[in-house]
Structures are given as structure tokens and as C-alpha cells.
C-alpha positions as CSV (number, residue, x, y, z in Angstrom):
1,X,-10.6,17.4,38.1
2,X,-14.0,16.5,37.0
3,X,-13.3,19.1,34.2
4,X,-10.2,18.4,33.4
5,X,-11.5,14.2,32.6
6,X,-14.5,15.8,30.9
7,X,-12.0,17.4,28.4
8,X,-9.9,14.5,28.3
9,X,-12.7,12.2,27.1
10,X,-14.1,14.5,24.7
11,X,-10.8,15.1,23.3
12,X,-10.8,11.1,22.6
13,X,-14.2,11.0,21.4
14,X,-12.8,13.7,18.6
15,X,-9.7,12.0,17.6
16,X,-11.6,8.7,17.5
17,X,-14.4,9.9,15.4
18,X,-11.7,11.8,13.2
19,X,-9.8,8.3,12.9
20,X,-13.3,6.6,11.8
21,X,-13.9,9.2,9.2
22,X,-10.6,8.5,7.9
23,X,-10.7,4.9,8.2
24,X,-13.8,4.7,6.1
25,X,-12.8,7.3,3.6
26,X,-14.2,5.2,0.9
27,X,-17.7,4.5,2.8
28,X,-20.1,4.1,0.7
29,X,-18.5,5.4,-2.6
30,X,-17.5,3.7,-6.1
31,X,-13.6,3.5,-7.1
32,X,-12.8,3.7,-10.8
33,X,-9.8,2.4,-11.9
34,X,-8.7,3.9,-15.1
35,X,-6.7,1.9,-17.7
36,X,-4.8,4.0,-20.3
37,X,-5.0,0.8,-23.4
38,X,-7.7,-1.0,-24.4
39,X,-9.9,-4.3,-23.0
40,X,-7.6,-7.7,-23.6
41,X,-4.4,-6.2,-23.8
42,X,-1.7,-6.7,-21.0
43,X,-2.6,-3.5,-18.9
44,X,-6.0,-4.3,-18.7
45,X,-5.4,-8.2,-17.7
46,X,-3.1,-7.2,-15.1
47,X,-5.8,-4.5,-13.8
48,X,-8.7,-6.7,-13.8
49,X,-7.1,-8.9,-11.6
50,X,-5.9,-6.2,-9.1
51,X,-9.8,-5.2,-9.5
52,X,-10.7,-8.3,-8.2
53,X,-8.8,-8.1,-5.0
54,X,-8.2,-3.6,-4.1
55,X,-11.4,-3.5,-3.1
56,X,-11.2,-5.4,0.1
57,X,-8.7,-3.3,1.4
58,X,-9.4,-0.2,0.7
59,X,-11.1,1.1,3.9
60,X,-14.8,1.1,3.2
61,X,-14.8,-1.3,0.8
62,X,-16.1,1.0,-2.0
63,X,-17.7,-0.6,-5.2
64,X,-14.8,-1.4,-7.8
65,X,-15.2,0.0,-12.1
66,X,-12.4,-0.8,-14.6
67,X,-12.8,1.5,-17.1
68,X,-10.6,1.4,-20.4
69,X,-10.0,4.4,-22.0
70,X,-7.2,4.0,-24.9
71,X,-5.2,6.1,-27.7
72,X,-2.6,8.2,-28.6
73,X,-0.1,5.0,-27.6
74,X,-1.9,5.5,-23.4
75,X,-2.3,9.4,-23.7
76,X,-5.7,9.8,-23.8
77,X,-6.2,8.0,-20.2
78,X,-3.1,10.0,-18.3
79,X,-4.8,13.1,-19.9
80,X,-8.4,12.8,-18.6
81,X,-7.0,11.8,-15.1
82,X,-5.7,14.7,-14.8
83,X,-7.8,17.1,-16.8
84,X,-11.4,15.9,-16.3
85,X,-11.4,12.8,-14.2
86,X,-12.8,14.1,-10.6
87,X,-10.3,14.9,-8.2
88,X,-12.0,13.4,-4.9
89,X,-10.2,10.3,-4.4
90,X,-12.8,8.2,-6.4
91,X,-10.8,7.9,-9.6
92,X,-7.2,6.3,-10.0
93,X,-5.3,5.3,-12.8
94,X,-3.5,1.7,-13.7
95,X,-0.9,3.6,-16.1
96,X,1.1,1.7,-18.5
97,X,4.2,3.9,-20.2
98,X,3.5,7.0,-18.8
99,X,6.6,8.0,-17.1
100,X,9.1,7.4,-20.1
101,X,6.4,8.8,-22.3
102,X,6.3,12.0,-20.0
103,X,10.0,11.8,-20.0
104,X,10.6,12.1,-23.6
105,X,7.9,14.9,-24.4
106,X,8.8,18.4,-24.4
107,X,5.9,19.8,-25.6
108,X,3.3,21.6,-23.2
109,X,0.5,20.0,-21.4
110,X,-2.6,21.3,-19.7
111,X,-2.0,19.6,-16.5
112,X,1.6,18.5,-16.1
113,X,2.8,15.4,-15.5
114,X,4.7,15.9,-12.4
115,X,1.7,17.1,-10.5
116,X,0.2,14.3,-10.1
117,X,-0.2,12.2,-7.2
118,X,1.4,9.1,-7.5
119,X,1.0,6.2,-4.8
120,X,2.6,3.0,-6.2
121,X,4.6,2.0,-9.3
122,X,5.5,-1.3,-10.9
123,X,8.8,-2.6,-12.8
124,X,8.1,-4.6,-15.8
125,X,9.9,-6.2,-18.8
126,X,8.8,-6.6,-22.6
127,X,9.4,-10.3,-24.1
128,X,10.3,-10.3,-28.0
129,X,8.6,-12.7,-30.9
130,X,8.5,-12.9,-34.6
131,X,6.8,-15.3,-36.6
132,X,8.0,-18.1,-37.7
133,X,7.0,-17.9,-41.6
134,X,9.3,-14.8,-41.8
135,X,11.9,-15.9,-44.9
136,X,14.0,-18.0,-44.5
137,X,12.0,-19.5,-41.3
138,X,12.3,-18.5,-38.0
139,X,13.6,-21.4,-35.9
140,X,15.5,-20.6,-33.5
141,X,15.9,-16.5,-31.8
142,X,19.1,-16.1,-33.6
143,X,17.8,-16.3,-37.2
144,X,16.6,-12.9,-36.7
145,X,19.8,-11.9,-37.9
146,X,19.0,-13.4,-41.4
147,X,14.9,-12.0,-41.3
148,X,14.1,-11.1,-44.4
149,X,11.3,-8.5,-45.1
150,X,11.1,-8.2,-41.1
151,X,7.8,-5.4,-40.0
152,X,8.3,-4.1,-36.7
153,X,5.0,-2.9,-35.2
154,X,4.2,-0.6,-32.8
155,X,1.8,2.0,-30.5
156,X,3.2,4.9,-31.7
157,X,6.5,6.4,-32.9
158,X,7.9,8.1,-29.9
159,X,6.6,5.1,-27.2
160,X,8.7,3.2,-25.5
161,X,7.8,0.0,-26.6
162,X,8.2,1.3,-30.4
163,X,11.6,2.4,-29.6
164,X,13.1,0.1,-27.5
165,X,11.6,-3.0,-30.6
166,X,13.8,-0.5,-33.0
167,X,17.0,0.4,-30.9
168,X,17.3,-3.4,-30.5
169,X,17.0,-4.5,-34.0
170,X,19.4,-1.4,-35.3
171,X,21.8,-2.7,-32.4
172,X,21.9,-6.4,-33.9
173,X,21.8,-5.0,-37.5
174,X,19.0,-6.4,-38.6
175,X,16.9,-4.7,-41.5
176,X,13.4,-4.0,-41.3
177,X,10.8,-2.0,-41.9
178,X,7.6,-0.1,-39.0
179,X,4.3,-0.1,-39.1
180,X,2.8,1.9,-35.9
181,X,-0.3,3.5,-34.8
182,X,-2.0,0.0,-33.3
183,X,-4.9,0.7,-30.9
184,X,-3.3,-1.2,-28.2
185,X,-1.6,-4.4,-28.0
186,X,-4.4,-6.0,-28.9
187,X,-5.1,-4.3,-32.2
188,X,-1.1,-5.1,-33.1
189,X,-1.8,-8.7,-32.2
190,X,-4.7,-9.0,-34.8
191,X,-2.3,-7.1,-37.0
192,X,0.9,-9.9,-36.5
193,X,-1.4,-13.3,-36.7
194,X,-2.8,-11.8,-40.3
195,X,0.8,-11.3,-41.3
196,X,0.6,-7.4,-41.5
197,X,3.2,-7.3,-38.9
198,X,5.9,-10.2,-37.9
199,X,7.8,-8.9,-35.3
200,X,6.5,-7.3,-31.8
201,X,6.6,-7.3,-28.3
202,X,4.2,-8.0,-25.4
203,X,4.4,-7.0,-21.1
204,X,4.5,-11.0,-19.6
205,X,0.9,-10.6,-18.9
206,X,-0.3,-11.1,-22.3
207,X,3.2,-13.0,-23.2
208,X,1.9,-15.4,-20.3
209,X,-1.6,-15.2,-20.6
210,X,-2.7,-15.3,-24.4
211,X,1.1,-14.9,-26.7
212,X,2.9,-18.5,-24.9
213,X,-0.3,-20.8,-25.0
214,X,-1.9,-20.0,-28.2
215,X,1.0,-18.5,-30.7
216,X,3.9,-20.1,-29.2
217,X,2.0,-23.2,-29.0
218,X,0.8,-23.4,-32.1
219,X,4.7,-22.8,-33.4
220,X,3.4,-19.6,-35.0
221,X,6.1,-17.6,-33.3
222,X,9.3,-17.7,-31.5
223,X,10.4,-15.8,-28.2
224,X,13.7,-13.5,-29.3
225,X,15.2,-11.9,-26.0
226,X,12.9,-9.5,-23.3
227,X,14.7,-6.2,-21.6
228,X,16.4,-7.0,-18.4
229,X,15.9,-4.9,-15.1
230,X,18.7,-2.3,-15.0
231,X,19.4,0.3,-11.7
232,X,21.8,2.7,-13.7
233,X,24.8,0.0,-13.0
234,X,23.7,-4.0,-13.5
235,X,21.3,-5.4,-15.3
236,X,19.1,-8.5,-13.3
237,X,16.8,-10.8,-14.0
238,X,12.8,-9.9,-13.1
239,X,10.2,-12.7,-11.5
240,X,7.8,-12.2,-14.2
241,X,10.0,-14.3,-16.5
242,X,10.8,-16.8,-14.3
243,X,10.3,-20.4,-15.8
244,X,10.7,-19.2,-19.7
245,X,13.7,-20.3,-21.6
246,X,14.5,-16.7,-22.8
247,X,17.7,-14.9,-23.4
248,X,17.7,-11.0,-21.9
249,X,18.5,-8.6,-25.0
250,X,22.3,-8.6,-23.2
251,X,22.5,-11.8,-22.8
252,X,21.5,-12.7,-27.1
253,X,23.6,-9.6,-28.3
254,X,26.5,-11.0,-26.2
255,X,26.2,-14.8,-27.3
256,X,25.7,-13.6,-31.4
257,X,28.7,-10.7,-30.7
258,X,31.0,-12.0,-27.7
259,X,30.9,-8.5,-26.2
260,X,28.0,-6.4,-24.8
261,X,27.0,-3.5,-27.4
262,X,28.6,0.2,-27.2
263,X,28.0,3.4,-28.2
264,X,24.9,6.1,-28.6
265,X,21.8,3.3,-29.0
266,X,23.0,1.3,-26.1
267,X,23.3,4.0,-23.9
268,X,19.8,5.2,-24.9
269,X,18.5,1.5,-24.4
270,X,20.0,1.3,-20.9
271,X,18.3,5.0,-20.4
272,X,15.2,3.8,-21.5
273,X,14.9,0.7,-19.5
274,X,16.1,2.0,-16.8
275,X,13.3,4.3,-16.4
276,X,10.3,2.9,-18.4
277,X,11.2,-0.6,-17.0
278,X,11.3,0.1,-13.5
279,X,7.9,2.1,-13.5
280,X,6.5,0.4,-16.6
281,X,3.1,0.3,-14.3
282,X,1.8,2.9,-12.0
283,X,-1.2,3.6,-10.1
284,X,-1.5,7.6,-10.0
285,X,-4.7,9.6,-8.8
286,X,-5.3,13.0,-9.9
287,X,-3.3,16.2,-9.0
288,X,-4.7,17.5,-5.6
289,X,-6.3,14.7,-4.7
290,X,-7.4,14.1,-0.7
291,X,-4.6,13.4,1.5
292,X,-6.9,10.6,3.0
293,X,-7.3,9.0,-0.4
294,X,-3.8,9.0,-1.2
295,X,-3.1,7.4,2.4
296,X,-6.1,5.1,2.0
297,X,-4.8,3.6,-1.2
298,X,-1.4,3.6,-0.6
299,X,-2.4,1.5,2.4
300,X,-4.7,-0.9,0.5
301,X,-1.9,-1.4,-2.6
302,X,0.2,-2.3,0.5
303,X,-2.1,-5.3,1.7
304,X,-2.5,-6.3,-2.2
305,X,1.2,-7.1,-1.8
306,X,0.8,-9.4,0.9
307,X,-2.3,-10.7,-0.2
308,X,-1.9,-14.1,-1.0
309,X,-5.3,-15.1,-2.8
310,X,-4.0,-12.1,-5.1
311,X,-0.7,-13.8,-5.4
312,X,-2.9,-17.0,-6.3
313,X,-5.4,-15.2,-8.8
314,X,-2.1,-13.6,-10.6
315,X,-0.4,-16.3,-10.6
316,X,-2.9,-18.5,-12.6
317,X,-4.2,-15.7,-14.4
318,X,-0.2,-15.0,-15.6
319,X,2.6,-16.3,-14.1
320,X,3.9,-13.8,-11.7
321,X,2.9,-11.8,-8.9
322,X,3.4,-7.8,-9.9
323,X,5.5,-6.2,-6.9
324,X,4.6,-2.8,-6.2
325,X,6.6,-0.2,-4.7
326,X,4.4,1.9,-2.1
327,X,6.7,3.7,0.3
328,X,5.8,7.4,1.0
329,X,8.8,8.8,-0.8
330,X,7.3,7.4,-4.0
331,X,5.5,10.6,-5.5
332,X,9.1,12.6,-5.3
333,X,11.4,9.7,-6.9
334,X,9.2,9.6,-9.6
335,X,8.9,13.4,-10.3
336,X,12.8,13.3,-10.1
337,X,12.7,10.4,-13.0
338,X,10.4,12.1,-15.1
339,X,13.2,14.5,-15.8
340,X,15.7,13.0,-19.1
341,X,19.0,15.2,-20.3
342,X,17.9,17.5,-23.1
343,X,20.5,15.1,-25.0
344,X,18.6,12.3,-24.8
345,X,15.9,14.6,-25.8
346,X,17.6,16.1,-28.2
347,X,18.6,12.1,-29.1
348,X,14.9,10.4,-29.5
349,X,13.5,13.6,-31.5
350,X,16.0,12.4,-34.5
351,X,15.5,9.1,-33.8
352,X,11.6,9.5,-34.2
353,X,12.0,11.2,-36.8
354,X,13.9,9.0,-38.8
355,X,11.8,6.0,-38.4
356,X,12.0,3.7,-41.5
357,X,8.1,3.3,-42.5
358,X,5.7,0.8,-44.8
359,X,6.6,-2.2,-46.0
């Protein structure tokens, strides 16, 4: 009997210890959060804040590092995560437009895509502007239709945000010409308050936190319309535009047409937001990370949710609280999403390609 307890409690004493060195995973350690886009723009405002407040949760309370690491329209970031960045746990990325940009590549990559392991994602939105000074004056959102000499700018030809700014536009008709390659949303900002661009779009946090109170304000530019949620079958409004007087794309094309838009670029704008939309933002650590760092951060992302000095610090910082989707079937929905028709494929190739350019 004596034996038999003596077994028991060592037993205990194992799983117990096992649990501890679990529960402190991150004991002692530093966490690096990678953004894929530059310092100021809306990736990096939104991270910062989650920076402020991950740490607390994660079991061990590890040191917290943002580090930016932009280019190639957010390439450059997904690529060292998954090729250089180390795979113990220590390292995770705050992705902005990875999945669609994944999506929409066919070209070989070093590490792919798919094999990462993903713990969380995001829906977001873009919001529209131009500026006002474009001919004949931009006063209202429905004198874009008459824009004259209208520059659309952009991150890079076949990103989302450069597509969906151009599949809009060609739906309402309006002429225009692209400038892309911007460093970041921040470099494109510079690029639209010296004129070199006049029409764009920002994620709410910088629309919130820097576009509304200085540009808007200052009546240098006018909201247009921002892309809806959309689940395959109805489009719905998102929290992080709650309290702006903006239209959803739908909504202005239907008010200016009577009628919703048809045919080949509508069904590749409802593709696009569908996807790029509901995991605009994603926190992904490398492929082959630890089990216990996946859990461990999944967990913590979990108690960020429900965290409401978070809630509070987002909030002020820009206008919503972000709502992230943590269940444990996350890292096989979004492998199944990363996967477009060859069509559609086939579709944004041409489209790229075609791209009017300059001025």
C-alpha cells in the first residue's frame, strides 16, 4: 500500500512539475513581435498597443520587442519569420495582408505559406479618401465620379489594398491613373499630403488615429466608402467603423446606380474581401514552432480579448477594440483559405498586369 501511495504521489509531483514547466514556457525569455510594414503606419499602431498589454498574459511574463521589418508591400517580414526568424516560440508575427497576398501568388517560396503556425487572426476593413483640391473640388464622396486627373496610390501592384482601391474605381467608372511601390502606409501618406497622390486608403487604425483628426480635420480630404465584412453570402457592418458617417462601397455604388454592381470585378471584390478582410491581421509564429508556445499564446491572445484596460488603451488610441479569433481550429481554416480558384488566379495576373501607370 505504502508503495502503491509512494507511486501515486510521485506521479503528481511529475505531472505538476510538467504543468509548471508548461505554465512558465516563457520564464525568463524575450518575445518579439514582428510587424511586416513600417513604424507609424496602421499595423504597427495597432501592434504597439497589443505590445503594451500580451505581455501580462503570456505565462512567464517574458520581456516584450516590436520590431518593424517592411517591404515588398509586407513580404519581407512573413519571409524572415519563416526562413530565419528562430523557431523556439520566442518570435511571432503581427501580419497585415498576408493571407490574400499568399492567396494570389503562384510562384515558389522557400518556406510555404501554409506551414506556418498560425494562432489568431483579425477581420479588418479599409476606409477610402481623396483630397479635396482634386478638380473640380471634392466635396461631397460622390464627386468622385467627376475626379479629374485622380492618382490612385498604392504598396504594390498585386496587394490587396492596391487592387481592391482599383476594382472599385473601375466598378464606378471613374478614370485615373496608379502610382505604387510606397514603403508602407506611411510613405503613401507623405506621398498624398504633397499632392503626388490624391486618392488612397488606410486600415481604421491610422483612419482613426492620424487620417480623421489631422487631414479630415483640416478639410484636406473626404471619406469615399470602406469595404464591408462579407461571409461568402451578406455583407455587415464591422465595429471598427462604428460612429463614422461613411457609406460601405455597396452601400455608395447602390445610392449613385440604384442596383448593387455585377459581373467579373464584383465577383473578384467580394473574393477579395471576403478573404483579405476577414484575416486582414494575423498573429502567426514560425513553421514548427513548440506546441507549448503555440498553446501559451493562443491562451494569452485569448485574455487580450477580455482584457478590458486593452479594450480602454485601443479604444483611445483608435476607436475600436480589434476582435481576434483564437479557437484551436484556427491554423486549418486558414490553410483552407489560402487556397483561390486558378480563375481567380488566372483573373488578378491580367489584372496586374494591366495596371494603368504615371500620371
Amino acid at each position: 500500500m505504502m508503495k502503491f501511495l509512494g507511486g501515486a504521489f510521485a506521479a503528481l509531483l511529475l505531472a505538476g512539475a510538467a504543468t509548471q514547466a508548461q505554465a512558465q514556457f516563457y520564464q525568463g525569455k524575450r518575445f518579439t513581435i514582428l510587424v511586416n510594414y513600417a513604424a507609424g503606419g496602421p499595423t504597427d499602431i495597432e501592434t504597439r498597443v497589443f505590445a503594451r498589454h500580451i505581455g501580462k498574459h503570456l505565462d512567464g511574463a517574458p520581456a516584450i520587442v516590436v520590431q518593424n521589418m517592411d517591404g515588398a508591400a509586407g513580404l519581407i517580414g512573413r519571409n524572415y519569420l519563416g526562413e530565419i526568424a528562430p523557431k523556439d516560440g520566442t518570435m511571432a508575427g503581427y501580419f497585415t495582408g498576408t493571407a490574400f497576398q499568399y492567396a494570389n501568388d503562384s510562384r515558389p517560396h522557400r518556406v510555404d505559406y501554409r506551414t506556418y503556425d498560425f494562432v489568431a487572426y483579425q477581420p479588418g476593413t479599409s476606409v477610402y479618401f481623396v483630397r479635396t483640391d482634386v478638380k473640380p473640388g471634392m466635396k461631397k464622396a460622390s464627386d468622385i465620379l467627376k475626379a479629374e486627373n485622380l492618382v490612385s496610390g498604392g504598396l504594390g501592384a498585386d496587394n490587396a489594398k492596391d487592387i481592391l482601391l482599383r476594382l472599385t474605381l473601375d466598378m464606378l467608372g471613374v478614370k485615373y491613373n496608379y502610382v505604387t511601390g510606397y514603403k508602407g502606409s506611411q510613405g503613401a501618406r507623405l506621398a498624398l499630403q504633397t499632392g503626388e497622390i490624391n486618392f488612397y486608403s488606410e486600415s481604421p487604425p491610422s483612419y482613426r488615429g492620424v487620417i480623421e483628426p489631422t487631414l479630415v480635420a483640416k478639410g484636406e480630404v473626404i471619406p469615399v466608402f470602406y469595404d464591408p465584412n462579407y461571409d461568402g453570402e451578406n455583407f455587415t457592418d464591422t465595429n471598427q467603423m462604428r460612429g463614422l458617417d461613411i457609406k460601405t462601397f455597396p452601400e455608395f455604388y447602390m445610392e449613385i446606380n440604384g442596383k448593387l454592381p455585377s459581373g467579373e470585378l464584383w465577383e473578384i471584390y467580394k473574393r477579395i474581401i471576403a478573404l483579405n478582410g476577414a484575416m486582414q491581421r494575423m498573429i502567426v509564429l514560425p513553421p514548427n514552432s513548440p506546441p507549448e508556445a503555440i498553446k501559451a499564446l493562443r491562451a494569452a491572445v485569448e485574455k487580450v480579448n477580455a482584457d478590458k484596460s486593452y479594450a480602454e488603451d485601443a479604444v483611445k488610441t483608435f476607436g475600436f477594440v480589434p476582435e481576434w479569433t483564437t479557437t484551436e481550429d484556427v491554423a486549418d481554416r486558414v490553410r483552407r483559405a489560402l487556397v483561390l480558384p486558378q480563375s481567380v488566379n488566372d483573373f488578378m495576373t491580367a489584372y496586374v498586369k494591366a495596371a494603368p501607370r504615371g500620371r
